[in-house]
C-alpha positions as YAML, in Angstrom:
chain: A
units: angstrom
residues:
- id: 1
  name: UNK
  ca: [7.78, 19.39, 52.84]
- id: 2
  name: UNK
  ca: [9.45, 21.73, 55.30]
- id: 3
  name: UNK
  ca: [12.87, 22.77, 56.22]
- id: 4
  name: UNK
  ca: [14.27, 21.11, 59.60]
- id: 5
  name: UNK
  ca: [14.61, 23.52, 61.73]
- id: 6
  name: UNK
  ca: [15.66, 22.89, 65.69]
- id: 7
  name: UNK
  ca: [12.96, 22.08, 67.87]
- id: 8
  name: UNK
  ca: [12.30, 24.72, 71.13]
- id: 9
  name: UNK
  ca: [10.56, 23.51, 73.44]
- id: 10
  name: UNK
  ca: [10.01, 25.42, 76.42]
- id: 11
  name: UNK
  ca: [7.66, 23.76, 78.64]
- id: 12
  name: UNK
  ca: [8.15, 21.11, 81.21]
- id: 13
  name: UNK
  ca: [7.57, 17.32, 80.85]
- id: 14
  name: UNK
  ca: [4.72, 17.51, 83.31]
- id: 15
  name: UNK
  ca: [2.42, 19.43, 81.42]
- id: 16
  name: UNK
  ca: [0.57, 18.56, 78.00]
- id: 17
  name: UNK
  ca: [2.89, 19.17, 74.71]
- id: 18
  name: UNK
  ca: [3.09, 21.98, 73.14]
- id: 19
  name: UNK
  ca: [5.48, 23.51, 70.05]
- id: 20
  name: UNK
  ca: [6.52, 27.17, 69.57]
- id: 21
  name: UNK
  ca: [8.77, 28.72, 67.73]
- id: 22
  name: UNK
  ca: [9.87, 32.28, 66.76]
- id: 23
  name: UNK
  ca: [8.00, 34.12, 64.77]
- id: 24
  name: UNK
  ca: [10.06, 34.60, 61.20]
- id: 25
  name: UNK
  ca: [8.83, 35.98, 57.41]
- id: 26
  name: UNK
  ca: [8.83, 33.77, 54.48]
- id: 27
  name: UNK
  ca: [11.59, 34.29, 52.28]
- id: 28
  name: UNK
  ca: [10.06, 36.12, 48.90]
- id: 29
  name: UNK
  ca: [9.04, 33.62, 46.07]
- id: 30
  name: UNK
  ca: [10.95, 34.54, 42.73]
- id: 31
  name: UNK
  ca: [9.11, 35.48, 39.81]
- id: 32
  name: UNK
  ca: [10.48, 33.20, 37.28]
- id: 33
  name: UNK
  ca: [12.33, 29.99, 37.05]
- id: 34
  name: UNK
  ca: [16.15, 30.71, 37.78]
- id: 35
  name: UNK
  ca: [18.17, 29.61, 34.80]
- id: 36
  name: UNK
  ca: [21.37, 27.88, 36.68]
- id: 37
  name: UNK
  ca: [21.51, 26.23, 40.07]
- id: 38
  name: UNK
  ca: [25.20, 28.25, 40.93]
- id: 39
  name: UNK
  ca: [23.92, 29.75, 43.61]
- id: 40
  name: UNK
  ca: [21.71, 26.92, 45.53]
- id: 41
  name: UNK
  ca: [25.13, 25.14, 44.91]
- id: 42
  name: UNK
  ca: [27.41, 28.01, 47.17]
- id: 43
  name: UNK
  ca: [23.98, 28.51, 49.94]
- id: 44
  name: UNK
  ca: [24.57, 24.27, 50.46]
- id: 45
  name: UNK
  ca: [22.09, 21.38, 50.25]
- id: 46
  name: UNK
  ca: [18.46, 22.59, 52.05]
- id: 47
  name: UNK
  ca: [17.41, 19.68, 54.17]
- id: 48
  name: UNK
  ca: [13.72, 18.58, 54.31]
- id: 49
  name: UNK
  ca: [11.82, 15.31, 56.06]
- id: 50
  name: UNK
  ca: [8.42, 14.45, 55.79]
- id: 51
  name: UNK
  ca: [6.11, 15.41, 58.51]
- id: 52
  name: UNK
  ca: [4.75, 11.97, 58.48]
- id: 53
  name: UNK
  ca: [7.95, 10.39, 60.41]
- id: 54
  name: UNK
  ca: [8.95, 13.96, 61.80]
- id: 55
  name: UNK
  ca: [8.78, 12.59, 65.65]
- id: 56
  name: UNK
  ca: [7.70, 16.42, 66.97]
- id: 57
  name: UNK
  ca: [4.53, 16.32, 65.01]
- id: 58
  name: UNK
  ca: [1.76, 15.17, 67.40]
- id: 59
  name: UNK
  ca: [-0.56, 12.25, 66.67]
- id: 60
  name: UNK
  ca: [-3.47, 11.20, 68.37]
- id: 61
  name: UNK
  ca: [-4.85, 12.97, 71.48]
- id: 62
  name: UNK
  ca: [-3.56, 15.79, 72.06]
- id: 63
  name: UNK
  ca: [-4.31, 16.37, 75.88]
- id: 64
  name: UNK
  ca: [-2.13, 13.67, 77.04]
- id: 65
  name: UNK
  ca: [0.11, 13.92, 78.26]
- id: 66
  name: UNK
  ca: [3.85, 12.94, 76.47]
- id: 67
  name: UNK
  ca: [7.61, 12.64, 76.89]
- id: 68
  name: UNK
  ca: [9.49, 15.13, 76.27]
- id: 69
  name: UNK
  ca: [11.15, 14.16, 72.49]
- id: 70
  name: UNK
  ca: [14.83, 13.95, 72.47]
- id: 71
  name: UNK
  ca: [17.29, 16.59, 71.49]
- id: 72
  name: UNK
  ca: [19.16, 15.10, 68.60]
- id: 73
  name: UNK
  ca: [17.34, 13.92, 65.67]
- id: 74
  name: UNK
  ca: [19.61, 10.89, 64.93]
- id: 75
  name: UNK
  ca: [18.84, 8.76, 67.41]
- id: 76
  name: UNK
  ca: [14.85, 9.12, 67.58]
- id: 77
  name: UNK
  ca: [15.07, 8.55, 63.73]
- id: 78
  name: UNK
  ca: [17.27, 5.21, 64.68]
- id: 79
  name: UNK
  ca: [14.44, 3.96, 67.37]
- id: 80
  name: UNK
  ca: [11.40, 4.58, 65.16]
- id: 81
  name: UNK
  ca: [13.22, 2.62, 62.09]
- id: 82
  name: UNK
  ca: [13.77, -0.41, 64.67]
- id: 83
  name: UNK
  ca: [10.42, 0.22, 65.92]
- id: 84
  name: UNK
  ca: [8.86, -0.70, 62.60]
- id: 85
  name: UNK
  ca: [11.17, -3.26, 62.02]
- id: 86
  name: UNK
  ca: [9.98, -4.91, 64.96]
- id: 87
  name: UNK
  ca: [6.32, -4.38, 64.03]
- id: 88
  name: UNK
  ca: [6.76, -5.60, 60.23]
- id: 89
  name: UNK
  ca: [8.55, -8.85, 61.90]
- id: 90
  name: UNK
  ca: [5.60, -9.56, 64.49]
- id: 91
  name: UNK
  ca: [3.05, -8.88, 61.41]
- id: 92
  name: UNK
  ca: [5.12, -11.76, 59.25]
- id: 93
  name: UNK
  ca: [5.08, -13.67, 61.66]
- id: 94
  name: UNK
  ca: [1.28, -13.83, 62.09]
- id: 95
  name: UNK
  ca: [1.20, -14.33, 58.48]
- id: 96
  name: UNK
  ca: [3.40, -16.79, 58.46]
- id: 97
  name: UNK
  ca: [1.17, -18.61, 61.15]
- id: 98
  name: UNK
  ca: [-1.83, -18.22, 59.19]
- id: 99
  name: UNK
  ca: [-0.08, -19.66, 56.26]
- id: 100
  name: UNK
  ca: [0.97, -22.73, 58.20]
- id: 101
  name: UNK
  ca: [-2.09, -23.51, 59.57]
- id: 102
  name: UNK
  ca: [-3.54, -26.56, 58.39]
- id: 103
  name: UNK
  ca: [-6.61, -26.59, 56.03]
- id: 104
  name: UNK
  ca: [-9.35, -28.70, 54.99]
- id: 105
  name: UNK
  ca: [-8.21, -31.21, 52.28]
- id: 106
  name: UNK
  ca: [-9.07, -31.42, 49.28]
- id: 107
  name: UNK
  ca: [-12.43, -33.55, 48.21]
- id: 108
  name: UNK
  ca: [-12.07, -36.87, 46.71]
- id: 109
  name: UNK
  ca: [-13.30, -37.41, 42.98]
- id: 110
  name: UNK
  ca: [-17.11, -37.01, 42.06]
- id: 111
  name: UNK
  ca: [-17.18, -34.90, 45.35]
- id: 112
  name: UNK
  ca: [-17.20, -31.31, 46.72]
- id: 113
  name: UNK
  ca: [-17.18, -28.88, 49.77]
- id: 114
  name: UNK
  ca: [-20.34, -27.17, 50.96]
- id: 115
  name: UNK
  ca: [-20.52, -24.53, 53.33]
- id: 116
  name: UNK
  ca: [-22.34, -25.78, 56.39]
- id: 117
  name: UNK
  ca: [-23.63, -23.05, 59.52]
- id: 118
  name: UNK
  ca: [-22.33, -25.20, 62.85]
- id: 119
  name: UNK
  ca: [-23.98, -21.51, 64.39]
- id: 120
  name: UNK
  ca: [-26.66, -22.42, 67.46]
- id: 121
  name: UNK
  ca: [-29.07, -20.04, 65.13]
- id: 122
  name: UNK
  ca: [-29.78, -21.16, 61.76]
- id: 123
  name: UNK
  ca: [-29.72, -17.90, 59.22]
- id: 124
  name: UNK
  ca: [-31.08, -18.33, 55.71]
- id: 125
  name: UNK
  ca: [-28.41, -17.27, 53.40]
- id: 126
  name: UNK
  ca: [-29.95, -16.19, 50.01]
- id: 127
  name: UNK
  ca: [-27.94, -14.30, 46.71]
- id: 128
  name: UNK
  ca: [-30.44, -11.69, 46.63]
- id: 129
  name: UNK
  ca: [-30.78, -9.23, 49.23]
- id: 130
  name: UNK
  ca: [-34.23, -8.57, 50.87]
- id: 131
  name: UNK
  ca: [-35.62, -5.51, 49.88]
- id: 132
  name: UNK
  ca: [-38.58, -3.27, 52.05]
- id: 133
  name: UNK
  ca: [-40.39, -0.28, 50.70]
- id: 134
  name: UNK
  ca: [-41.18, 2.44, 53.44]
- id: 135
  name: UNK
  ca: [-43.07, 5.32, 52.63]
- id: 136
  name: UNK
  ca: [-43.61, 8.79, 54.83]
- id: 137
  name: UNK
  ca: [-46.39, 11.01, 53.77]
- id: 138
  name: UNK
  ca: [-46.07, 14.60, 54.80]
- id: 139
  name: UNK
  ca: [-48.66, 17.37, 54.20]
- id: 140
  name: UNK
  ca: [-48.97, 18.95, 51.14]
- id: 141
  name: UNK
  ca: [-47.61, 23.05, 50.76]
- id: 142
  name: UNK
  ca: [-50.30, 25.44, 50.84]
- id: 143
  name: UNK
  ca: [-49.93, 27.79, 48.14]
- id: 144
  name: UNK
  ca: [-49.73, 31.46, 48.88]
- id: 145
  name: UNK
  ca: [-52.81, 33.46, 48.69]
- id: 146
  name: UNK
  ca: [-53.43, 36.32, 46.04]
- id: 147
  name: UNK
  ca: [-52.26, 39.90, 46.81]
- id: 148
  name: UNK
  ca: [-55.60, 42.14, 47.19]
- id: 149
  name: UNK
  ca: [-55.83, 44.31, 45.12]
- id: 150
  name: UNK
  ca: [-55.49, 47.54, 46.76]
- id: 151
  name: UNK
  ca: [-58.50, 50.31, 46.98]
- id: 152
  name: UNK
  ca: [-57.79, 53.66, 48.34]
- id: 153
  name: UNK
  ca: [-59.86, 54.64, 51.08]
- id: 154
  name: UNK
  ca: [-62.88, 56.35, 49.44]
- id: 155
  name: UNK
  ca: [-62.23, 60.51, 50.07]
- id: 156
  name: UNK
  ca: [-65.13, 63.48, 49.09]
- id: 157
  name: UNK
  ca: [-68.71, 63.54, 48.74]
- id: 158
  name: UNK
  ca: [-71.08, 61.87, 46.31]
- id: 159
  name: UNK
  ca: [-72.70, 63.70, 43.47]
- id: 160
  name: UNK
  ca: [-75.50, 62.06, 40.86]
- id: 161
  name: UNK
  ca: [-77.17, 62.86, 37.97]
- id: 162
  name: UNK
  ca: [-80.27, 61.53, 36.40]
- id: 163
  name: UNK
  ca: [-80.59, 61.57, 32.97]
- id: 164
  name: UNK
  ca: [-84.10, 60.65, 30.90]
- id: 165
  name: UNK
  ca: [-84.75, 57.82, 28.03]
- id: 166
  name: UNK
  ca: [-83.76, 59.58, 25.00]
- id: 167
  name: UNK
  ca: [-82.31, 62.40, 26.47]
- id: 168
  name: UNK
  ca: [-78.17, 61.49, 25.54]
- id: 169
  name: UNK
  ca: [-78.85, 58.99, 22.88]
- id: 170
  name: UNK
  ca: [-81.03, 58.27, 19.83]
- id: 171
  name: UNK
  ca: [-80.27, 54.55, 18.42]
- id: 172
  name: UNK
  ca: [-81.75, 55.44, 14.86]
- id: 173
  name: UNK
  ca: [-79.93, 58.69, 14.28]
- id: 174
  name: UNK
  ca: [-76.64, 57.89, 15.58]
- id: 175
  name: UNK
  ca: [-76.84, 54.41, 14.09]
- id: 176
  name: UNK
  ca: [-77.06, 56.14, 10.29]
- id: 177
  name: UNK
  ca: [-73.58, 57.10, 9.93]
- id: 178
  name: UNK
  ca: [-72.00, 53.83, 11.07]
- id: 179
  name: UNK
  ca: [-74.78, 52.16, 8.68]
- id: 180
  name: UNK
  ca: [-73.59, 54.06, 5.83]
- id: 181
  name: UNK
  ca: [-70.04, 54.18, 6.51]
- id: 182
  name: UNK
  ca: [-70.21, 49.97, 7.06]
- id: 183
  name: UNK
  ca: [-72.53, 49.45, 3.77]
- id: 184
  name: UNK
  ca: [-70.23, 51.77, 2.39]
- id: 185
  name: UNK
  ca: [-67.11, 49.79, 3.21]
- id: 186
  name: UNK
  ca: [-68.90, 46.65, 2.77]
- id: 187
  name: UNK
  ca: [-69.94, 47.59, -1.36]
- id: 188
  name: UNK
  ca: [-66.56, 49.28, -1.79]
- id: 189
  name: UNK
  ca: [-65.27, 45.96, -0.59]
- id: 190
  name: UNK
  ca: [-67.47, 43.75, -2.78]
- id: 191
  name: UNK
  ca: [-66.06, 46.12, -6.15]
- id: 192
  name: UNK
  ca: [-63.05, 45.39, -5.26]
- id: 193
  name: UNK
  ca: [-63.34, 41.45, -4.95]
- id: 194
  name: UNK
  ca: [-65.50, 41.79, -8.38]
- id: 195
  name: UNK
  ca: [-62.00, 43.70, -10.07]
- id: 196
  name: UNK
  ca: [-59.50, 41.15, -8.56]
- id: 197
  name: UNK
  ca: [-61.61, 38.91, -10.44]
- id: 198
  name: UNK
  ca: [-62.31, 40.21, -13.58]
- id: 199
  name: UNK
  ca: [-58.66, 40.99, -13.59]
- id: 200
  name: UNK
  ca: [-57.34, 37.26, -12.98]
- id: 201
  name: UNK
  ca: [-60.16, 36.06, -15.51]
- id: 202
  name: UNK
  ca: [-58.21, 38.45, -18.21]
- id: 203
  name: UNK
  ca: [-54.85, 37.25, -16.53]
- id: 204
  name: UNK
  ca: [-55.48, 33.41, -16.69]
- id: 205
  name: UNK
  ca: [-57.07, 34.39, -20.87]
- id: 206
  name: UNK
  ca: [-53.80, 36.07, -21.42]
- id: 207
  name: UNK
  ca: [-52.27, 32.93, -19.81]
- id: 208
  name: UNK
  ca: [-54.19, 30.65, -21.62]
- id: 209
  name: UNK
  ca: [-53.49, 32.18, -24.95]
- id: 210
  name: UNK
  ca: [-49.24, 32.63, -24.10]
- id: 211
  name: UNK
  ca: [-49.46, 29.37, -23.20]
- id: 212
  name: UNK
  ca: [-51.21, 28.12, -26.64]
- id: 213
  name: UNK
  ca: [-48.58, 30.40, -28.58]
- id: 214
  name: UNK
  ca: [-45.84, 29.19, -26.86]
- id: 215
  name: UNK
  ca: [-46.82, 25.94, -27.59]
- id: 216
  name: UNK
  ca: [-47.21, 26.19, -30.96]
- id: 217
  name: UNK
  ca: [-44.29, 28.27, -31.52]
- id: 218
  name: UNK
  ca: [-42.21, 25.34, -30.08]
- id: 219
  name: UNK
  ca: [-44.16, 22.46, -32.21]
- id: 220
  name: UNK
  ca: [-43.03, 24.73, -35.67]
- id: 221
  name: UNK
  ca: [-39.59, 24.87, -33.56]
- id: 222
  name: UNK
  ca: [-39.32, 21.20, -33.19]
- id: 223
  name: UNK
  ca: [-41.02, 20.26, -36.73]
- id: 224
  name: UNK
  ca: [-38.23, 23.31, -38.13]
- id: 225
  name: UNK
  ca: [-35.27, 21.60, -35.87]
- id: 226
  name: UNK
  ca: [-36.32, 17.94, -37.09]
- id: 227
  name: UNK
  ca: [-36.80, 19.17, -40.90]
- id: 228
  name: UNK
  ca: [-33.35, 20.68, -40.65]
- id: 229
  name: UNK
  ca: [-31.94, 17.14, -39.09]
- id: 230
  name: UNK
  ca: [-33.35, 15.73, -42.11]
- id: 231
  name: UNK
  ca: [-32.03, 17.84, -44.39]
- id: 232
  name: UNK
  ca: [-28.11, 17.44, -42.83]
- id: 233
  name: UNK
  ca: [-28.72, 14.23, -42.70]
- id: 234
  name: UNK
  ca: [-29.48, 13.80, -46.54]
- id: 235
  name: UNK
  ca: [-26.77, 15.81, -47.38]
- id: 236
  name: UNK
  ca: [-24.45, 14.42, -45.72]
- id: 237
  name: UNK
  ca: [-25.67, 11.16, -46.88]
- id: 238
  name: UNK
  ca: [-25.40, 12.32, -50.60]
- id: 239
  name: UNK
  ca: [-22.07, 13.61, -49.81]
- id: 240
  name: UNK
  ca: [-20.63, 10.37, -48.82]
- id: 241
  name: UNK
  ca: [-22.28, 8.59, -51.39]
- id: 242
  name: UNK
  ca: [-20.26, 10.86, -53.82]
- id: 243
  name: UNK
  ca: [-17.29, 10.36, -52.05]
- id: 244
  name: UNK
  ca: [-17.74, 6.36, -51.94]
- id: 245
  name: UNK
  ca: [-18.43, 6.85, -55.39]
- id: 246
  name: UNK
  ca: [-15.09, 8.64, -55.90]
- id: 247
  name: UNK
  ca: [-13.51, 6.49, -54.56]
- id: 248
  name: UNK
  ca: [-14.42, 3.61, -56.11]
- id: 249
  name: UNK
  ca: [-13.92, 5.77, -59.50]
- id: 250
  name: UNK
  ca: [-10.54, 5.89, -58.66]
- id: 251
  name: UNK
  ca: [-9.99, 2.59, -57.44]
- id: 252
  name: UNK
  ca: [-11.06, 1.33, -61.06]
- id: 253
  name: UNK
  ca: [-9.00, 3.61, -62.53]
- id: 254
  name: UNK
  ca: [-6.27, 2.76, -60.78]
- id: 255
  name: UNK
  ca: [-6.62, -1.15, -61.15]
- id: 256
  name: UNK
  ca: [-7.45, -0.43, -64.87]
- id: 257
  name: UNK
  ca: [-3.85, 1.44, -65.34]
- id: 258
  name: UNK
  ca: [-2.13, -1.52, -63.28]
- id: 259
  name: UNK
  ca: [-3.74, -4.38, -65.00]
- id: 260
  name: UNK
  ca: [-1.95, -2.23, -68.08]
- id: 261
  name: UNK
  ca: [1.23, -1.93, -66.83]
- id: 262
  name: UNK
  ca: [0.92, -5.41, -65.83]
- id: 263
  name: UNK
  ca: [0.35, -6.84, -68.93]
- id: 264
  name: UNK
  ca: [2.88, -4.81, -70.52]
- id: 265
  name: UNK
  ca: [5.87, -5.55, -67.99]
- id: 266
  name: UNK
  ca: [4.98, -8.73, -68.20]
- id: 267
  name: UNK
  ca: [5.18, -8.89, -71.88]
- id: 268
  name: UNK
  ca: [8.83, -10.31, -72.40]
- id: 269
  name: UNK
  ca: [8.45, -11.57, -68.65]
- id: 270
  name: UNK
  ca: [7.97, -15.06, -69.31]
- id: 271
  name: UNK
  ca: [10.94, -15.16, -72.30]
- id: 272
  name: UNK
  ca: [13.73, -13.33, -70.16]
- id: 273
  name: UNK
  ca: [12.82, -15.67, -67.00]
- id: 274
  name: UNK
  ca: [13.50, -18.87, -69.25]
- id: 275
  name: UNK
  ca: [16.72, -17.42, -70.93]
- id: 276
  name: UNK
  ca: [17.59, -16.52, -66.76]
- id: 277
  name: UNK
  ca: [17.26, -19.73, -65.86]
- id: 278
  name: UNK
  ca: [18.76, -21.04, -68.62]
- id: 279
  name: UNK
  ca: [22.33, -19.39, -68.36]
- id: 280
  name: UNK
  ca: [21.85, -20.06, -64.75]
- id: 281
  name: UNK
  ca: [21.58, -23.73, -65.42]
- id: 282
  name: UNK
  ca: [18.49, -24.60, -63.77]
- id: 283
  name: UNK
  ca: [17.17, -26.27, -67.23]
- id: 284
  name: UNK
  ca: [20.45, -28.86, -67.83]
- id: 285
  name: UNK
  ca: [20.72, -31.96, -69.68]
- id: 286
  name: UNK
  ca: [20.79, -35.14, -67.05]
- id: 287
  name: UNK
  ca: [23.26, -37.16, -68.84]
- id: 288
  name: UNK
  ca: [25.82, -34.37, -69.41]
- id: 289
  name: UNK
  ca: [24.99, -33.47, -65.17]
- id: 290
  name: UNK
  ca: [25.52, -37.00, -64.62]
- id: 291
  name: UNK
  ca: [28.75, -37.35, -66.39]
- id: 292
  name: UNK
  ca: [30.25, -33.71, -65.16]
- id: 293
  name: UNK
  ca: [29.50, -34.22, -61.21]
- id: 294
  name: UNK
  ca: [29.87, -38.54, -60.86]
- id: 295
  name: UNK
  ca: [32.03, -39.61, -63.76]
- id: 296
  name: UNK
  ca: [34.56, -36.75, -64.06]
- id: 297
  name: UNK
  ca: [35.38, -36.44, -60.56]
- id: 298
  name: UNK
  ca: [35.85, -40.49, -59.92]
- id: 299
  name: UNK
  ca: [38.24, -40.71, -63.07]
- id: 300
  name: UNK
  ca: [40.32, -37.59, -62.18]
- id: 301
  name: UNK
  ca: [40.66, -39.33, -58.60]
- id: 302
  name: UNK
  ca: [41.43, -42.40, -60.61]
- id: 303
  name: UNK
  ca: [44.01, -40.75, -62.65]
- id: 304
  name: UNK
  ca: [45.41, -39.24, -59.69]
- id: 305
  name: UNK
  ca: [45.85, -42.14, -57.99]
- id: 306
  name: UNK
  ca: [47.95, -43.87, -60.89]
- id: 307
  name: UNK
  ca: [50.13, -41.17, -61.36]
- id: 308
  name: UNK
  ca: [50.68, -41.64, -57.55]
- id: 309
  name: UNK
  ca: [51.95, -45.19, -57.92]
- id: 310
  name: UNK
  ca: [53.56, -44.08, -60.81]
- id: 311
  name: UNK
  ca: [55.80, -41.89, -58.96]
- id: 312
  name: UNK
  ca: [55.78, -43.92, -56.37]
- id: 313
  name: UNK
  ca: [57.09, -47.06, -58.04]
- id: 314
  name: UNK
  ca: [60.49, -44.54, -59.68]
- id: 315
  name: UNK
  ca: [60.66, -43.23, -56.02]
- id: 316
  name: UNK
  ca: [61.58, -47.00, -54.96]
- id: 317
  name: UNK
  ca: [63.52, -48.18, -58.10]
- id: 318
  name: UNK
  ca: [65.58, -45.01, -57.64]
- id: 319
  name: UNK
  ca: [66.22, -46.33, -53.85]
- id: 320
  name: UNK
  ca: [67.17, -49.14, -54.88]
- id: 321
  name: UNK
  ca: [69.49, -48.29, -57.52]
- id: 322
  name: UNK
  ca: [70.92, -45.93, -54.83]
- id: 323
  name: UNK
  ca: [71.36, -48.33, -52.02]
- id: 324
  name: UNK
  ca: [73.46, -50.77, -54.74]
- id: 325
  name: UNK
  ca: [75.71, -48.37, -56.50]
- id: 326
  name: UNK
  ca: [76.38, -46.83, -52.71]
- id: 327
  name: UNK
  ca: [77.35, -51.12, -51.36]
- id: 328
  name: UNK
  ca: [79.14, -51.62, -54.85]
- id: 329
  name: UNK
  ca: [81.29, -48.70, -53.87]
- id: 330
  name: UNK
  ca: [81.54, -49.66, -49.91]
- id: 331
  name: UNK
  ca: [82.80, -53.04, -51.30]
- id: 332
  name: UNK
  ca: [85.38, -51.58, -53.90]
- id: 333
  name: UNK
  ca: [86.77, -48.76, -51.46]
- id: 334
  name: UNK
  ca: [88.27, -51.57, -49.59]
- id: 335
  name: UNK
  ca: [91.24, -53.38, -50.62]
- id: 336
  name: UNK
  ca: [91.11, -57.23, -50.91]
- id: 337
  name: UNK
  ca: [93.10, -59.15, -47.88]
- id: 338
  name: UNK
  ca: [96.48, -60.39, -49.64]
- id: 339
  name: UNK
  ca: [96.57, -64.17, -49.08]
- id: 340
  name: UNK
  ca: [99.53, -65.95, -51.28]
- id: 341
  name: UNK
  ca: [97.92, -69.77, -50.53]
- id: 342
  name: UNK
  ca: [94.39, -68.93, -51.11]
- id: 343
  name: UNK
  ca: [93.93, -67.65, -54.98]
- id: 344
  name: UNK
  ca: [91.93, -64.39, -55.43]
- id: 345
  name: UNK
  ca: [88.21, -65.11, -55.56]
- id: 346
  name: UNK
  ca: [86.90, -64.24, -59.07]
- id: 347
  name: UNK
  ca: [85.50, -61.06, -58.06]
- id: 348
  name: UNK
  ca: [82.96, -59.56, -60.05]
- id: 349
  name: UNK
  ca: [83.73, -56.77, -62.22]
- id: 350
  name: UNK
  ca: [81.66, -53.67, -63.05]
- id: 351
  name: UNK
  ca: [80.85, -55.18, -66.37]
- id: 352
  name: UNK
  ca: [78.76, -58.17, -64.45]
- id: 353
  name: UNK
  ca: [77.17, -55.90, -62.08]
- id: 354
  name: UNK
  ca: [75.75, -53.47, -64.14]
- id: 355
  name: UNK
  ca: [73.73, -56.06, -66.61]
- id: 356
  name: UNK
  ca: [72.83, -57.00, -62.99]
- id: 357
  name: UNK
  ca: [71.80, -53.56, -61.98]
- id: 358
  name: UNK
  ca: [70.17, -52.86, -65.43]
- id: 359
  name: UNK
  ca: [68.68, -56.34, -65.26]
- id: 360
  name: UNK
  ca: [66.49, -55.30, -61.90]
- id: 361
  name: UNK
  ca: [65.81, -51.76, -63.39]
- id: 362
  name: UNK
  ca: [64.06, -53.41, -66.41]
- id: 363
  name: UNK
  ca: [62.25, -56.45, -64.52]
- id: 364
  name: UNK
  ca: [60.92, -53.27, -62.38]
- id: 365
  name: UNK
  ca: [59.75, -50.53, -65.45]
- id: 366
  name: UNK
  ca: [58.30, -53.96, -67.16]
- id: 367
  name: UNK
  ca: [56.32, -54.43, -63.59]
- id: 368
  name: UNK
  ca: [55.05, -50.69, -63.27]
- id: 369
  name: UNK
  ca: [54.26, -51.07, -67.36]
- id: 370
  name: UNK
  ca: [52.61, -54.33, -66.31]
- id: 371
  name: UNK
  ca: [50.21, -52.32, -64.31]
- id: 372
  name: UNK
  ca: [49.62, -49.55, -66.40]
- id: 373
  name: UNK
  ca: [48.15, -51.49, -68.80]
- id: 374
  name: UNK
  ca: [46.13, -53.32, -66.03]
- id: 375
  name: UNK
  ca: [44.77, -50.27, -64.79]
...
């Protein structure tokens, strides 16, 4: 992306295109990331286009020659957006053609296409693809020679001397030292080997014998450890047969003292729980029962109910003596009519109605006596 900067174009429309433009320095890249955008906001908006629709960037040949492009920017950037519309309508279209164009129908049931070659040349079609080895032999690198090794050119003049057998060296004297010094090695060697033994024989007999103390120090450990188990464990076996037998000391004792106290508590036991039950009538006789919780109780409600119609029977002779005296006195509150034709009715005097009155109050105590005596 670039800023859009006016095109200059200098040269004619006759002659191939060309672009130039004033030489200018880039503007100096910041350091950091500027916090706020303030000041991009008070320069304005920077405008940028891509160079792949900027209409002064050259495609294709160069050397040909080309219209000069247009001044403003506005219109070019109109045509090429028609220009494309025009192109992406003539490419539907095709497509649309293609689309339309009638293909082979579909096979009928138990049927199918194959591919058939209607080509004047027949061509073998096959899924694998024909394979040919080729092979180029080229000659084999010839390794590199070795370096000579490098000899001076000989210098000087040569000298010789000849020496007689015998004359430098005498195999039986000179040999004598290295004998001795080799038999001398070899023996010294040999008394050494015969020490390293004789000292690991003594070291594997000082072995042996550890070993056969140590051994027997640790059977006397183990016959000491398990004599000692032994012994713990017949102790503490005698100790808890003391302790069971302890124990079962005191448990005698102890159920001889409560079989004592037993029998002694339960002496006068036996005695008191009779007299107990006694005064709390549990031992009663069944007649007296009998006659204090079915007899008793049906004659008192007996009783009561006489005394009942007892009262009942003076509640209704007391009524009725009531409801006479009260119409004798109605009936003597009023005066007589006074009729001269008619002679006075004999009316009854006091004297007739109280044998009358007394009459009904005895027939009714003689009832009630009546059934007194019945009940």
């Amino acid at each position: 992306m670039v800023p859009v900067r006016e095109p200059e174009l200098t040269a004619p429309a006759d002659v191939p295109y060309s672009f130039s433009s004033q030489p200018r320095s880039l503007p100096p890249r910041p350091k950091y990331r500027e916090q706020s955008n303030a000041a991009e906001k008070e320069k304005g908006p920077v405008h940028y286009c891509n160079i792949t629709i900027d209409p002064r960037v050259v495609r294709g040949n160069v050397l040909s020659v080309r219209p000069h492009p247009p001044q403003h920017t506005e219109p070019s950037t109109l045509e090429v957006k028609r220009q494309r519309r025009a192109q992406k309508q003539v490419l539907a279209r095709k497509l649309a053609e293609g689309q339309i164009r009638p293909a082979t129908p579909e096979p009928v049931e138990g049927r199918e296409h194959a591919h058939v070659q209607t080509e004047l040349y027949l061509e073998e079609i096959s899924d694998r693809i024909i394979e040919v080895d080729g092979e180029c032999q080229t000659d084999d690198f010839l390794d590199r020679p070795p370096t000579p090794l490098f000899i001076p050119a000989k210098t000087g003049k040569d000298v010789a001397t000849q020496i007689e057998q015998g004359e430098l060296f005498d195999f039986d004297i000179e040999v004598k030292p290295i004998l001795e010094v080799l038999v001398g090695k070899t023996v010294e060697q040999a008394l050494l080997e015969v020490m390293e033994e004789e000292e690991l024989a003594q070291l594997w007999s000082h072995q042996r014998a550890f070993a056969e103390l140590r051994n027997a120090e640790f059977a006397e450990l183990q016959r000491l450890e398990e004599q000692d188990r032994r012994i713990r464990e017949e102790k503490e076996r005698r100790r808890l047969e003391h302790l069971e037998k302890l124990r079962k000391q005191k448990e005698t004792a102890e159920k001889i003292a409560a079989r004592a106290f037993a029998q002694r508590y339960l002496a006068d036991l036996i005695p008191s729980v009779f007299n107990n039950l006694h005064d709390s009538g549990f031992f009663y006789d069944p007649i007296e029962r009998d006659i204090e919780t079915e007899f008793l109780p049906w004659l008192m409600s007996e009783v009561e109910e006489t005394l009942q119609k007892k009262v009942l029977g003076r509640m209704m002779l007391d009524s009725l003596i009531r409801m006479v005296v009260e119409k004798r006195l109605d009936e003597f509150s009023h005066p007589p009519p006074s009729d001269p034709t008619k002679a006075p009715a004999a009316e009854p005097r006091a004297t007739d109605a109280a044998p009358q009155v007394a009459g009904e109050a005895d027939a009714a105590d003689q009832a009630a006596a009546g059934k007194e005596e019945t009940d």
